[in-house]
N, C-alpha and C positions, 0 to 999 in steps of 0.2 A: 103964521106960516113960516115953517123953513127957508130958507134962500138955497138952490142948489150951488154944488162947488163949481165952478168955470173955472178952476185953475187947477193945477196939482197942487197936493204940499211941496213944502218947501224941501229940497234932500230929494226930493223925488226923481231914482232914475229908470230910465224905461228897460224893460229884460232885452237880452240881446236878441230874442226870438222873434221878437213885434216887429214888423216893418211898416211902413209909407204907403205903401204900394198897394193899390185900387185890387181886390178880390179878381181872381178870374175870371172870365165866363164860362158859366156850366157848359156844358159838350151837347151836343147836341141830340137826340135821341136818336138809338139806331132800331131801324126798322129790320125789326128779326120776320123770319119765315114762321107761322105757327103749323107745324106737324100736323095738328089735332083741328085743323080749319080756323075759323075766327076766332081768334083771342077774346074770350068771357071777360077780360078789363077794360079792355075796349068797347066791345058790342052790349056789356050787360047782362046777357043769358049764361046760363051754365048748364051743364048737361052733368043731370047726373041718372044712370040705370036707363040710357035714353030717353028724359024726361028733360024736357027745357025748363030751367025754375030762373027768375028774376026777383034779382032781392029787393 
């Protein structure tokens, strides 16, 4: 079996674009108004020719 690398190479330097710095936190989700009544992503049904279909 392989041993994985725990180190860089030697020479190894890091791009200046990489940072430290812990990822953001994603935003938080906003609650839109849906026009068309209950949002089918949510609820599960969909209307289609006025026919309720659930996939």
């Amino acid at each position: 079996m392989t041993q994985r690398a725990t180190q860089r190479p030697e020479g190894f330097k890091k791009p200046a674009h990489w940072s430290d710095a812990p990822p953001p936190a994603p935003a938080a989700p906003k609650d839109e108004a849906d026009p068309d009544g209950l949002s089918p992503t949510r609820y599960g049904d969909w209307v289609k020719k006025g026919i309720a279909i659930d996939f």
